[in-house]
N, CA, C and O atoms as a DFTB+ gen file, in Angstrom:
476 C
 N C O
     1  1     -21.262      -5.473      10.930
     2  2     -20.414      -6.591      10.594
     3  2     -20.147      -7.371      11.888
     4  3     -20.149      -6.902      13.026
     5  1     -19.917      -8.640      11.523
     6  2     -20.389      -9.573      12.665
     7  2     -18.590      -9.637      13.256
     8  3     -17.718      -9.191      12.510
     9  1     -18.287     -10.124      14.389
    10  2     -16.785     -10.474      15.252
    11  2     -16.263     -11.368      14.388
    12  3     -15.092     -11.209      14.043
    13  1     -16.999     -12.440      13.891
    14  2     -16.683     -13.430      13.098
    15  2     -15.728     -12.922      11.878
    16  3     -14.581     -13.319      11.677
    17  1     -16.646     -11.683      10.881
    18  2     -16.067     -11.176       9.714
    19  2     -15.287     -10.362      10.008
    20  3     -14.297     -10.286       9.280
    21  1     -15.396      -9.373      11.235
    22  2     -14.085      -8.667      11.358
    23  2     -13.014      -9.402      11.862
    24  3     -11.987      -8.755      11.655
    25  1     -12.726     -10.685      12.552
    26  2     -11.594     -10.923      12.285
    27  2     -10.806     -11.698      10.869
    28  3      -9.596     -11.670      10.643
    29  1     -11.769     -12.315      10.099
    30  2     -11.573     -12.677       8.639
    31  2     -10.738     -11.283       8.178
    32  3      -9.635     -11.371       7.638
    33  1     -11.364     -10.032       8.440
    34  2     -10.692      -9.284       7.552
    35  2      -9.785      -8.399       8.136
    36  3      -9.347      -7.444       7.494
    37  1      -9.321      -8.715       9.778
    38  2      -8.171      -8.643      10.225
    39  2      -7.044      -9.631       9.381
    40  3      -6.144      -9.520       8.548
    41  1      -7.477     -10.277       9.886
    42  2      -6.333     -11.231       9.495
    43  2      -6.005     -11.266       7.491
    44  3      -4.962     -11.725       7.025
    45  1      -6.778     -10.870       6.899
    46  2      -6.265     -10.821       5.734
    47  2      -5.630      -9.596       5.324
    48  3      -5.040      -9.728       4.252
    49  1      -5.524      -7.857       6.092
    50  2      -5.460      -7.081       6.489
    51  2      -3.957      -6.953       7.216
    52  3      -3.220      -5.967       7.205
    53  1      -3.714      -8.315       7.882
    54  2      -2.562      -8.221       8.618
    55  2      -1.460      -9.399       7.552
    56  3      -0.254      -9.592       7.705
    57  1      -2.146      -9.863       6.774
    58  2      -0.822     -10.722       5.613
    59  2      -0.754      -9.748       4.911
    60  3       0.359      -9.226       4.834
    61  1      -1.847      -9.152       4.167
    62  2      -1.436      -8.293       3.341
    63  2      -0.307      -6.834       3.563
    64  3       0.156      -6.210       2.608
    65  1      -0.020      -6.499       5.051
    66  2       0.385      -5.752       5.426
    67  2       1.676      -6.258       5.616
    68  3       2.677      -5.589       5.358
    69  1       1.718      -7.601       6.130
    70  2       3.135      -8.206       6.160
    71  2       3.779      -8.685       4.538
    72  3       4.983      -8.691       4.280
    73  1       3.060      -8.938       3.894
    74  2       3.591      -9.195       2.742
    75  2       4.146      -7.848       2.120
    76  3       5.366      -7.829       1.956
    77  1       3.442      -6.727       1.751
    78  2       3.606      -5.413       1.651
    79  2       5.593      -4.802       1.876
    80  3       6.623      -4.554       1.249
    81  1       4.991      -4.854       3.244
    82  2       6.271      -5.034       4.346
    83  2       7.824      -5.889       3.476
    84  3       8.950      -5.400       3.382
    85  1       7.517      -6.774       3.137
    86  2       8.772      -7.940       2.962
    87  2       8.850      -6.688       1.503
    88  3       9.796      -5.923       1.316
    89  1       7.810      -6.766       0.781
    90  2       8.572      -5.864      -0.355
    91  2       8.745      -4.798      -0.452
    92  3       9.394      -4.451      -1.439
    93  1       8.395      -4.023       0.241
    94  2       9.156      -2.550       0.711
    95  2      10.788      -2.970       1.339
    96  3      11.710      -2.343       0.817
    97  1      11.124      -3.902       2.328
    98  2      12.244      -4.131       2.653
    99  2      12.963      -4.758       1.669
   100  3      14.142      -4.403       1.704
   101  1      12.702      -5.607       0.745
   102  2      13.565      -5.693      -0.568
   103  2      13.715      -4.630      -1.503
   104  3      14.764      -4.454      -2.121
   105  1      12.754      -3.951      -1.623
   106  2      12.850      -2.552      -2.781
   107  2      14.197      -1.941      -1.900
   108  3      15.251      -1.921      -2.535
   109  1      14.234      -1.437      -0.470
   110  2      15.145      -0.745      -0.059
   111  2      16.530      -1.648       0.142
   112  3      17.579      -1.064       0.411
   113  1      16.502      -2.704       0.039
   114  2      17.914      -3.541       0.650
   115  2      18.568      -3.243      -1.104
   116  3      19.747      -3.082      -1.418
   117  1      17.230      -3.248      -2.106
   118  2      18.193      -3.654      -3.736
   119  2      18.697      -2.237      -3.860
   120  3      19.740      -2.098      -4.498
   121  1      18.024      -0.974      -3.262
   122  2      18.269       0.345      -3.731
   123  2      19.406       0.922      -3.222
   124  3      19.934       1.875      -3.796
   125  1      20.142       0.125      -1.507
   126  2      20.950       0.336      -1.085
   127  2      22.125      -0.150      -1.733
   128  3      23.033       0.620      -2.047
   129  1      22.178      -1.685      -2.010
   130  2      22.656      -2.594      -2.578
   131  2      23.555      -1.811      -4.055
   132  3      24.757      -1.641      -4.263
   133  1      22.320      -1.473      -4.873
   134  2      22.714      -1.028      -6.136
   135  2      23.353       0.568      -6.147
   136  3      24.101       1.012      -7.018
   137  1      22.661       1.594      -4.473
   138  2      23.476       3.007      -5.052
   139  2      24.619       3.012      -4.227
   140  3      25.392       3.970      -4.245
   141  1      24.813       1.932      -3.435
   142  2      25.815       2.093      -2.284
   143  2      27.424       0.891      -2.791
   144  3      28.413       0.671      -2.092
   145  1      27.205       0.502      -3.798
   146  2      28.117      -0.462      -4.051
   147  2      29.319       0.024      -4.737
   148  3      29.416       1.134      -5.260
   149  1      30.422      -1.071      -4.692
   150  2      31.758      -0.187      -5.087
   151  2      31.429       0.513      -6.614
   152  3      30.522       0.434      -7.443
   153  1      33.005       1.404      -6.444
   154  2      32.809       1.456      -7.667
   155  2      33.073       1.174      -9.324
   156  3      33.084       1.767     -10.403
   157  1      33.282      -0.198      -8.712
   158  2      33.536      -1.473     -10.453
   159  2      32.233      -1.643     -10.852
   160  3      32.025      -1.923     -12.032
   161  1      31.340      -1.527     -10.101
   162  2      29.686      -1.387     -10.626
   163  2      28.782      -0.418     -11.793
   164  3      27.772      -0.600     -12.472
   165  1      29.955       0.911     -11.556
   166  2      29.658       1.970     -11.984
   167  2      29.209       1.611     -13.326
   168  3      29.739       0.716     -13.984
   169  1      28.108       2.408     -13.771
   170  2      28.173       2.177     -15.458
   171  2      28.998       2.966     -16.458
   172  3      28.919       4.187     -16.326
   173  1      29.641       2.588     -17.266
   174  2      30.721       3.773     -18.355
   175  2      29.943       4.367     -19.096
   176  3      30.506       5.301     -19.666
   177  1      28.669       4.226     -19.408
   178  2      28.144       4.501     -20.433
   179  2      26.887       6.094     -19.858
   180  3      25.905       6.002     -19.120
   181  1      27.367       7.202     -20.449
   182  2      26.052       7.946     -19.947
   183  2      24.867       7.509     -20.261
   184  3      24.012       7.986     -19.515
   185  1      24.359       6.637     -21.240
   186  2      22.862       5.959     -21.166
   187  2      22.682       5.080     -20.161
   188  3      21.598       5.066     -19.578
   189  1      23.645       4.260     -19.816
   190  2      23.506       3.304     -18.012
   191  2      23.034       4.180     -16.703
   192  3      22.088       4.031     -15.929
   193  1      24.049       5.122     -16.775
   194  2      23.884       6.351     -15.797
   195  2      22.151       6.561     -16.077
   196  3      21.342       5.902     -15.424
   197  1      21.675       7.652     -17.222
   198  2      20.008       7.406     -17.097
   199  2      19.415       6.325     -16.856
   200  3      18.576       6.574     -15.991
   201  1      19.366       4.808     -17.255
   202  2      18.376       3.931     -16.873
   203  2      18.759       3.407     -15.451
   204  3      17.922       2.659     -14.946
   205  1      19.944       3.686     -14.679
   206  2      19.978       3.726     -13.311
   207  2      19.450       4.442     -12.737
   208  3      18.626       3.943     -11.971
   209  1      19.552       5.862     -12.724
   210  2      18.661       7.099     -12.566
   211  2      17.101       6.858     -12.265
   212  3      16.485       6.964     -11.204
   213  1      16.646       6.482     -13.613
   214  2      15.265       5.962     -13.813
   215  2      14.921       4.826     -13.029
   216  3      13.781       4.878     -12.569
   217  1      15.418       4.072     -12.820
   218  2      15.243       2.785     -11.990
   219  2      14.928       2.736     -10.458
   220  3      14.169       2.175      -9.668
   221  1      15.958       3.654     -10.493
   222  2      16.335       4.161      -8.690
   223  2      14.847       4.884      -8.528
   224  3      13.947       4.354      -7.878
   225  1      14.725       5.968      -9.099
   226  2      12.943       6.983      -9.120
   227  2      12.105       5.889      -9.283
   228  3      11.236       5.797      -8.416
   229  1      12.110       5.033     -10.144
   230  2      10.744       4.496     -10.123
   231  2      10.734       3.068      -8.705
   232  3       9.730       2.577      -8.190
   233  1      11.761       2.828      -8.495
   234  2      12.040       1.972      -6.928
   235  2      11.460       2.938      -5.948
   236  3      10.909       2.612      -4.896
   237  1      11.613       4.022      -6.338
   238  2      11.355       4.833      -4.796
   239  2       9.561       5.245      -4.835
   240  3       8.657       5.213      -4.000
   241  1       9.629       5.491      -5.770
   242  2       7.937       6.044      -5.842
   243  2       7.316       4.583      -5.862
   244  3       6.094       4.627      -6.005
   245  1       7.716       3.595      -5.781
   246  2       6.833       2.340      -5.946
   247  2       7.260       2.084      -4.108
   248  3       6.532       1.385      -3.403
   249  1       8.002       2.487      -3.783
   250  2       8.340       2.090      -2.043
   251  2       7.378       3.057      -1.937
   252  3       6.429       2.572      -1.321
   253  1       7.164       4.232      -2.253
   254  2       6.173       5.391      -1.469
   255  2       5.109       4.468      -1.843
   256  3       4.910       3.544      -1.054
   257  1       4.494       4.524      -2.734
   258  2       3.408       4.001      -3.022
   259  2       2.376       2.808      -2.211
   260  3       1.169       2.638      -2.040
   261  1       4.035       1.925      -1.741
   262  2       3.423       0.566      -1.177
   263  2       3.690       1.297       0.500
   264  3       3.434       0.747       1.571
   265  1       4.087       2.236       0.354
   266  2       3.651       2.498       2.007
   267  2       2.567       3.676       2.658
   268  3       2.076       3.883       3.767
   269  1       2.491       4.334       1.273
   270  2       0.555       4.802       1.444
   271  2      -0.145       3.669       1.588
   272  3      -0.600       3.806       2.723
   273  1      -0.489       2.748       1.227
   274  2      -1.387       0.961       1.020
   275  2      -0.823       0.935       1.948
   276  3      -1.855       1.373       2.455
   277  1       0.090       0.824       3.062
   278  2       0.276       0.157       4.177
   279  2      -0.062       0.879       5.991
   280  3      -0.070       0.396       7.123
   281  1      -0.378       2.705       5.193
   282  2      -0.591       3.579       6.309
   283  2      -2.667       3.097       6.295
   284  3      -3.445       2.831       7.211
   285  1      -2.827       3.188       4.914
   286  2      -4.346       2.585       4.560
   287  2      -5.043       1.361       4.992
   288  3      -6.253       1.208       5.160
   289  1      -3.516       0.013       5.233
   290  2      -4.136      -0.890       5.760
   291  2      -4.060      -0.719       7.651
   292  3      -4.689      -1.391       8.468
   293  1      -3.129       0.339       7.906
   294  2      -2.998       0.235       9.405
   295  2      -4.078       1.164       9.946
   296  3      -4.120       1.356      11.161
   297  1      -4.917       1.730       9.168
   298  2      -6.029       2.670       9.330
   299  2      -7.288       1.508       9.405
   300  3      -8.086       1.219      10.296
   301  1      -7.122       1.131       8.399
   302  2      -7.942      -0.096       8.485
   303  2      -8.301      -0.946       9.842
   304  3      -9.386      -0.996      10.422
   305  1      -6.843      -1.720      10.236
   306  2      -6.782      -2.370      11.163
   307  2      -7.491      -1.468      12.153
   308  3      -8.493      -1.986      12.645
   309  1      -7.184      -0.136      12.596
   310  2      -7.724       0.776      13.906
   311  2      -9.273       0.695      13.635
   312  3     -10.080       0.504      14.546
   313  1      -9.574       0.829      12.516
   314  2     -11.319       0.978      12.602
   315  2     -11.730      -0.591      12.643
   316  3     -12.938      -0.675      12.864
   317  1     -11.157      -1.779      12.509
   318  2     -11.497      -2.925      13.403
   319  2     -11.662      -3.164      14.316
   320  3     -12.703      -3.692      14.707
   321  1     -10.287      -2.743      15.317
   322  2     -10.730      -2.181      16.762
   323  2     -11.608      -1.349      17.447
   324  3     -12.033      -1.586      18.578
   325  1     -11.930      -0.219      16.663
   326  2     -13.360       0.302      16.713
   327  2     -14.639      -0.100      16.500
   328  3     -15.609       0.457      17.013
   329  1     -14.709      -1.248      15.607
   330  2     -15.517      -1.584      15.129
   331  2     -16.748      -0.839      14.382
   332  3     -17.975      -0.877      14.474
   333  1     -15.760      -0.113      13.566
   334  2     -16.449       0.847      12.232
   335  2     -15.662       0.473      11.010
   336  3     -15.685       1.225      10.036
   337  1     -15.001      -0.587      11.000
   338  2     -14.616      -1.106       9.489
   339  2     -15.481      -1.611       8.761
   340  3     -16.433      -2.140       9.334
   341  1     -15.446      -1.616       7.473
   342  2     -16.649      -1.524       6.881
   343  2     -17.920      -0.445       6.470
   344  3     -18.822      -0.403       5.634
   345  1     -17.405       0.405       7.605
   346  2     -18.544       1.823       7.006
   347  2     -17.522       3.205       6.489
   348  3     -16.482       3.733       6.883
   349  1     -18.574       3.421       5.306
   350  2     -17.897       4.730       4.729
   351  2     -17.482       5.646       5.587
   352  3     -18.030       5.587       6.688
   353  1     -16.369       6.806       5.376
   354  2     -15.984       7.255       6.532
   355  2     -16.796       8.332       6.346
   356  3     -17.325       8.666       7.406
   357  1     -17.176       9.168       5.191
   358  2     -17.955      10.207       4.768
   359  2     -19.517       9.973       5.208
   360  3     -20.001      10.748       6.034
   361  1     -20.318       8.900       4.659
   362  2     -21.402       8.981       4.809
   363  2     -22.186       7.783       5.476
   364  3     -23.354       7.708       5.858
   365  1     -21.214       6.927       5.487
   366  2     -21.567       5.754       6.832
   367  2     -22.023       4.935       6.165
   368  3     -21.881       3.997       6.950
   369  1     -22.513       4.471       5.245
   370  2     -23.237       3.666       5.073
   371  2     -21.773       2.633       5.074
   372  3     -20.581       2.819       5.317
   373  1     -22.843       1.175       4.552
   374  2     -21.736      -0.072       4.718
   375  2     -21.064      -0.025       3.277
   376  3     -21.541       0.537       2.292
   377  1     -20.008      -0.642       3.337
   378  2     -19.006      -0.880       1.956
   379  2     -18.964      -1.564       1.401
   380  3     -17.805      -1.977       1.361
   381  1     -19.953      -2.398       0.452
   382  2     -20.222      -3.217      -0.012
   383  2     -19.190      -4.381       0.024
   384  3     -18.131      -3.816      -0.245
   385  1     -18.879      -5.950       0.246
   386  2     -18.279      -6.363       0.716
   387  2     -17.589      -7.102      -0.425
   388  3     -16.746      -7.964      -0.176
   389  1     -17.992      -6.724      -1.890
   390  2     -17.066      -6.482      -3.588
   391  2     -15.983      -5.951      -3.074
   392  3     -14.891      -6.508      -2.967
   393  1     -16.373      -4.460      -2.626
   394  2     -15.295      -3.779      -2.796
   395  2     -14.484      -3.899      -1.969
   396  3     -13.348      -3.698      -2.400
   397  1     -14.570      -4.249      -0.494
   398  2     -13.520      -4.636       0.329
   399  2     -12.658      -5.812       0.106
   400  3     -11.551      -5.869       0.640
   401  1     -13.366      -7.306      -1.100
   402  2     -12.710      -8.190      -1.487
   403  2     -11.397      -7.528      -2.431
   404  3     -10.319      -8.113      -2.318
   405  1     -11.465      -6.389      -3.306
   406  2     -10.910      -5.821      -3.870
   407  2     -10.266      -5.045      -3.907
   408  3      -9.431      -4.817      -4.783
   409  1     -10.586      -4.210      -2.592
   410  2      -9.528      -2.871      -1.613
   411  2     -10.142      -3.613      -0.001
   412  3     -11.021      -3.123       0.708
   413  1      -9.595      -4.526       0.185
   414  2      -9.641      -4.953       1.833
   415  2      -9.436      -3.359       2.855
   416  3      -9.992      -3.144       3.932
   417  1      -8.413      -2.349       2.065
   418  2      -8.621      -1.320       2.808
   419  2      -8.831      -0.291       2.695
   420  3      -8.228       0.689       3.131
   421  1      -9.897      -0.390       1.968
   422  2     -11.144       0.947       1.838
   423  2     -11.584       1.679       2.742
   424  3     -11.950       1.115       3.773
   425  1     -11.675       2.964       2.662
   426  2     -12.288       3.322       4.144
   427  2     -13.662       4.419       3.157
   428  3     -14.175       5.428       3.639
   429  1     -13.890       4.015       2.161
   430  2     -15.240       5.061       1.465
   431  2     -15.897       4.124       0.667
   432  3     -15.349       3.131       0.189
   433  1     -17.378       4.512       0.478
   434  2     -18.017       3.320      -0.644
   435  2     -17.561       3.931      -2.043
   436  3     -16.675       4.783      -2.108
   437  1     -18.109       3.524      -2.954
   438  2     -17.909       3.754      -4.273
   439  2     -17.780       5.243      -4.481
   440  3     -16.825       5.995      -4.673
   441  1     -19.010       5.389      -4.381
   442  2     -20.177       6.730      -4.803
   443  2     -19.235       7.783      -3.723
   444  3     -18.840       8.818      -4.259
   445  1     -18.977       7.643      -2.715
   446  2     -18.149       9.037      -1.652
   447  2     -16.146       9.233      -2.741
   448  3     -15.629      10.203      -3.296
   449  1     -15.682       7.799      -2.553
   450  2     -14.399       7.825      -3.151
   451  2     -14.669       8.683      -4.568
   452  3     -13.955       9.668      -4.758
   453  1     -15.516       8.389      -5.402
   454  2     -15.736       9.011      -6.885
   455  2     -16.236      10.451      -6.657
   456  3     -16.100      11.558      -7.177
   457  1     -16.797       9.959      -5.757
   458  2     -17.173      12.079      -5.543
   459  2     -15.545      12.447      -5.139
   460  3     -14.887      13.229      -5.826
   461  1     -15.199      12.019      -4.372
   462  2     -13.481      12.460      -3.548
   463  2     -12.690      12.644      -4.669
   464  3     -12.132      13.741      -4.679
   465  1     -12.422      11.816      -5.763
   466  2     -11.765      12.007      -6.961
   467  2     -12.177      12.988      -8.004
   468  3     -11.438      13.682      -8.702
   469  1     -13.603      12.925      -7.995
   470  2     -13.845      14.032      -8.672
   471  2     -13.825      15.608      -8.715
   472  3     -13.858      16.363      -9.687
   473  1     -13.769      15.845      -7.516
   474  2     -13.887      17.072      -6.602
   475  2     -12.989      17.451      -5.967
   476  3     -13.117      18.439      -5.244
């Protein structure tokens, strides 16, 4: 991959990471916001209590979530600086450049990730 394309896919690599970013810091400002607030907020109802419950878990596993994708894109970024982005990490070959339009931070081709899932 040419200097040219690796910085194209720095730089889309580094919005996507900042954008990421802004909503991980809103997921946590609303989660603070909503478990840390007085208590006239409280809900009376034990069914409020569960869909707060539920809300709060699924805020948090969606913050985990978007910060695996963000340890993935900062892995990314390092094998730019190496200049091995773009190759499978398993078997080297190149990553077809579909799939990086589609996971910018892929680090396996198709065929290695599907074996990885399968196995």
């Amino acid at each position: 991959m040419s200097q040219t394309e690796m910085q194209v896919w720095k730089e889309r690599l580094l919005a996507l990471r900042d954008r990421l970013r802004g909503e991980v810091r809103q997921m946590a400002d609303t989660t603070r916001t909503e478990g840390g607030g007085s208590s006239s907020r409280l809900p009376t109802h034990i069914a409020d209590l569960g869909t707060d419950a539920y809300d709060q878990e699924f805020t948090f596993q969606l913050m985990e979530n978007e910060q695996e994708v963000l340890d993935q894109i900062n892995a990314s970024l390092e094998r730019i600086e190496k200049g091995t982005y773009g190759q499978c990490e398993e078997c080297g070959a190149r990553i077809p450049s579909a799939r990086l339009v589609a996971i910018p931070y892929a680090s396996m081709c198709v065929k290695c990730a599907s074996d990885l899932e399968r196995g």
